[in-house]
Every structure is written in C-alpha cells, then in structure tokens.
LOTIDREN-126626 format. One record per residue (C-alpha): x, y negated, z; residue in one letter. Coordinates in steps of 0.25 Angstrom, whole numbers, plus 5000, padded with zeros to 4 digits. Each point is the difference from the previous one (the first is absolute). Example, Ala and Ser with C-alpha at 12.3 -4.5 7.8 and 13.67 -1.06 7.14 Angstrom:
// residues 2
504950185031A 500649864998S 
This chain:
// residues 329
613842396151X 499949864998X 498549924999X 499349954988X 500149865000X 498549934997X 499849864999X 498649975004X 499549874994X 498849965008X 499549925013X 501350045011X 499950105009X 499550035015X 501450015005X 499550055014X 499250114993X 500550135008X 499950084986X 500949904993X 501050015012X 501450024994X 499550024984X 500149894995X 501149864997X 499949885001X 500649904989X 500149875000X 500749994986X 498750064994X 499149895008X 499549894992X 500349855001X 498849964995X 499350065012X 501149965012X 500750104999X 498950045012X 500250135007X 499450134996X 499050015010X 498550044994X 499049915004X 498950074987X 500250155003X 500350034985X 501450014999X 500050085014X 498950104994X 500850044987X 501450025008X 499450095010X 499350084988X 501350004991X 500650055015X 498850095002X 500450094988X 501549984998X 500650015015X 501549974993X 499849874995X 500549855005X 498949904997X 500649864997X 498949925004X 499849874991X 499049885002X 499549944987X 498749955007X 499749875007X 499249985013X 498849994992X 500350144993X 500249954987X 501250024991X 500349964986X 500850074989X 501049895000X 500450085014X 499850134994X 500949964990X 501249925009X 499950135009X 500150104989X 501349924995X 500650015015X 499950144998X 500750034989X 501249955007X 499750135012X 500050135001X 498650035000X 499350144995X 498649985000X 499549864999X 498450005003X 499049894998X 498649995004X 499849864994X 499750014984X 499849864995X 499149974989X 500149914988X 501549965006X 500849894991X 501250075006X 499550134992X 501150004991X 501149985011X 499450105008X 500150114990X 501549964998X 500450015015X 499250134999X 500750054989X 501449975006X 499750075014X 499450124992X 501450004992X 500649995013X 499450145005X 499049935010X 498650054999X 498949895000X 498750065004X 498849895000X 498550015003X 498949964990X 499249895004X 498750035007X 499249924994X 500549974984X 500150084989X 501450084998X 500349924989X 500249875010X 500850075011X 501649945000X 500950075001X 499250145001X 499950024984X 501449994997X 500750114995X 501149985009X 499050005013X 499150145005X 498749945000X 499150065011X 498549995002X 499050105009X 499350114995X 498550035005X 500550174998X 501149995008X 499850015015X 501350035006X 501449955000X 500750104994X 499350004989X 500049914987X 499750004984X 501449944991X 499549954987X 501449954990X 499349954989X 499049925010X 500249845002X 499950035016X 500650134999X 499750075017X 498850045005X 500050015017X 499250015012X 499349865003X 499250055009X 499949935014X 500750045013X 499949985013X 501349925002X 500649915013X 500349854999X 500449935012X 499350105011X 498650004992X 499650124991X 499549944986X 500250094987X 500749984988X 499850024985X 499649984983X 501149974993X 501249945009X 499750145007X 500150084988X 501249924997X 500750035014X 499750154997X 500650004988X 501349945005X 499950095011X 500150134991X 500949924988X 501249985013X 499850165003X 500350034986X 501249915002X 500550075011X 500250114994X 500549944985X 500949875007X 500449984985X 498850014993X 499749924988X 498749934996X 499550104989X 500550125009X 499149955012X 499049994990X 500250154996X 499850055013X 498749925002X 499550064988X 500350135006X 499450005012X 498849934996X 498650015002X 498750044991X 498949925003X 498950134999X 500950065010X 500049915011X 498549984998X 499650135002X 501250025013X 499549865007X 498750004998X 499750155005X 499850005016X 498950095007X 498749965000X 499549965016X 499050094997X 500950124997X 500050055014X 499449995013X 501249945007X 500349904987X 498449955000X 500049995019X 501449914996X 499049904991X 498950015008X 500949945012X 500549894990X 498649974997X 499849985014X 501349935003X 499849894990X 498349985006X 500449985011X 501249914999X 500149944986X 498649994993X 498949905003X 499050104994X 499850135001X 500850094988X 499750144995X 500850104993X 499249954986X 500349865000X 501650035002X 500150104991X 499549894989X 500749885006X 501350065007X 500449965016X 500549864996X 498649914999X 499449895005X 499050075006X 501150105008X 500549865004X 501450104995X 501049934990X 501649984997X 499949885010X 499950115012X 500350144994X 500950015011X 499049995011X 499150134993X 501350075000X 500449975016X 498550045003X 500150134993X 501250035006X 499349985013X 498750074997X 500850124995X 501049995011X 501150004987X 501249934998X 500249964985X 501249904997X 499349904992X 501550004992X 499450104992X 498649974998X 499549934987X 498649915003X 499550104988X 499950105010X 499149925010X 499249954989X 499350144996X 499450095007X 500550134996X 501549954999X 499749945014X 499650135007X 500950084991X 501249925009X 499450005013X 499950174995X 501550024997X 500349915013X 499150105009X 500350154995X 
C-alpha cells in the first residue's frame, strides 16, 4: 500500500531527526524563491514538531516538508499563497498549515487557490490562530479548508468533536507533549498540535478510502465523532491519591521529591491540591517538566517514555500519581 502524501507547510524539518529517518521527501520544486530556495533544515522546531505528530499517529504517511518561514520565523500569506499555488501542480493529499494569517489582502486569492485544490481532491486542514478570533484566521474558515482548533475536553489523540455547520469545523487534542527537537526534550501543543493531530487521524481515514471525496471524509468524521459531556466525564475521572494506601505513599514520595529538589519553600498536600504541581513556589513549570519527569523516574526506580507523557499529567497531583501507579503494578 501506498503513503498518503502530506505537505507540511511550516518552518522545514530536522532532517537528522532519527523519527523522521526514511518518512519523509524533500522537494525543491515545492521551495520558495522568495526564501533562497534554502534547504529544509529546522532551525524553529515547529515544522519538525507537527511532522513527528502527524507521523506519531499515522505510521503510512510521506511528510513532504516545506519551508514557508524565514530565519526570523516569520512568514506572510503572500508565501502561504505562492506555495499553495505550487501545489496545485502535485500529487499531494493532505496539505497541512499551521500558519493562519489575519486580516490578509490576499484573502480573496487565498480562497480561490483553496477552492481549486479542494476540487482537486486534496484535503487542506489548517489551525486557527492562537491568538484572534476565528473570524480573522485565513485560510481556516473557508469551506474548502477543515478548520482545526483545541478543545479543553479532549485529552487524548484519538479523540476529537466534527462540527459541519461550524466556521472551524474540528475539535482535537492541543494538549502539550513531551517531544524531541535536536537532542533536547521540550513539549509541543494548542493549536498547531491540534492541527497535527487532526491530520494524523484525516490521512488514516485515507488509507483506507484512497478515493474519498471531500463531503465523504466529512461523513466519516461526523460519524466517529465525539460529545463533549462524554469526554468530560471519561478524561476528567482518575482515582483520587487518597483512594488507597499504595496511591496516597506514591504522593507522599512526590511531595518529598519536589522538597527536596524543586521548591525553595516547603509545600504541603493543601497548597498543591489548590494551586497544582506547576507554580512559582515548586520552582516546577513547562520550561522544566522534563526534569520532574527524569526525577520521578529515578525516585520510583520507573522507566516511562516521555513519548507518551502529556505535561497535564505532571501538572496535578492525582494524574501525577495515577502514572507513576499504572507504571508500578
């Protein structure tokens, strides 16, 4: 079987990344001018964190890796635009875009080169901007584009919420990871994760449907798609540390982990149950996450991949003893 094809519009790639090893293409007819022509090489991260998440959950895919961001990582929809054009001369399936301009004078332009490689059978799937209203994020309202954005209920990659009538119509996991960038663990998430995750899931579909139209991919979406009571109630439920003794002797040694390596002041059971792990008096946050995990590991005497830990899981207590729990029994 053949590999969907994606085109990942973003900052390169880290072409020495051992996870990206012999999955993805480079194409220098897809490279902008504009930019030198510059080889794909990721010197930002970004692009390299949304193919290794689009790979993460689609193993069959081909990334085609294109740099639309200078040295300074920014970009403008005038190269959004000039690389979606390129594109509507290849044989791309999944065309994803992290990069959502705002009040774009190529809008109208935009739209029509959307519409032409929608017509063409390519599926354009494009994060909302973090920052603006839905309204002000180009290309991710057109009707030919599958909007993406995160979802605060939606904890796990597998699992999202398709809304047709909706401007930006998917909902996915944003939630950050732990992820790799050039030998250093960092983490990765909001909505150009989302975005990845959606990608990742829309090119499974299409290994299975190699044909598929817009409006069928569409119907499958609807199908499988989430309610939003539902996934509150499964994600939000997880044993308390008090449930049992072995649970509440797992926090307590968390407790004394982060006195003794993280915190500049002595913390209690009370004052992280109110303000979670990640604080300014735990010294704990996103900038060192990893470190609280390699600790744990440690302490515990535990190997957990940090592949497969989300910072949410680090950040509260219960959820942090209920992972170290299912890594011990």
């Amino acid at each position: 079987m053949s590999k969907v094809k994606v085109a990942v519009l973003d900052t390169g790639l880290d072409i020495n990344d051992d996870d990206m090893n012999g999955n993805y293409v480079y194409d220098s007819n897809f490279q902008l001018e504009d930019l030198g022509g510059r080889e794909i090489n990721d010197i930002n991260g970004h692009g390299t964190f949304v193919s290794k998440t689009i790979l993460n959950i689609s193993k069959n895919v081909q990334i085609y890796p294109i740099n639309i961001f200078n040295d300074s990582g920014k970009t403008s929809s005038l190269n959004l635009l000039n690389t979606l054009s390129k594109l509507t001369m290849s044989d791309m399936q999944i065309i994803n875009i992290s990069a959502a301009s705002i009040n774009s004078k190529y809008e109208k332009e935009l739209e029509k080169v959307c519409n032409i490689l929608n017509s063409q059978g390519r599926f354009i799937i494009c994060s909302k901007h973090n920052r603006y209203a839905e309204k002000e994020s180009i290309p991710t309202i057109f009707e030919s584009v599958i909007g993406v954005v995160g979802n605060e209920n939606i904890y796990k990659n597998n699992q999202y919420i398709y809304k047709q009538r909706n401007k930006i119509q998917m909902y996915a996991n944003s939630k950050d990871n732990f992820i790799k960038f050039k030998d250093k663990v960092t983490h990765f998430g909001k909505n150009s994760k989302a975005c990845a995750v959606a990608t990742g899931i829309v090119a499974n579909i299409l290994k299975k449907n190699p044909d598929i139209k817009f409006n069928e991919l569409e119907e499958i979406l609807i199908q499988r798609s989430q309610n939003k009571e539902d996934l509150k109630i499964e994600n939000l439920y997880i044993p308390s540390y008090r449930s049992n003794l072995i649970r509440l002797d797992i926090a307590k040694q968390i407790m004394h982990v982060i006195n003794r390596d993280f915190s500049k002041t002595k913390i209690n059971f009370d004052f992280v149950n109110e303000y979670s792990l990640f604080n300014n008096f735990t010294c704990i946050g996103n900038y060192n996450a990893y470190d609280l995990l390699t600790t744990l590991n440690k302490e515990f005497n535990i190997d957990i991949d940090y592949k497969g830990v989300y910072l949410y899981q680090l950040e509260d207590l219960t959820r942090a003893v209920d992972l170290i729990y299912e890594n011990l029994i």
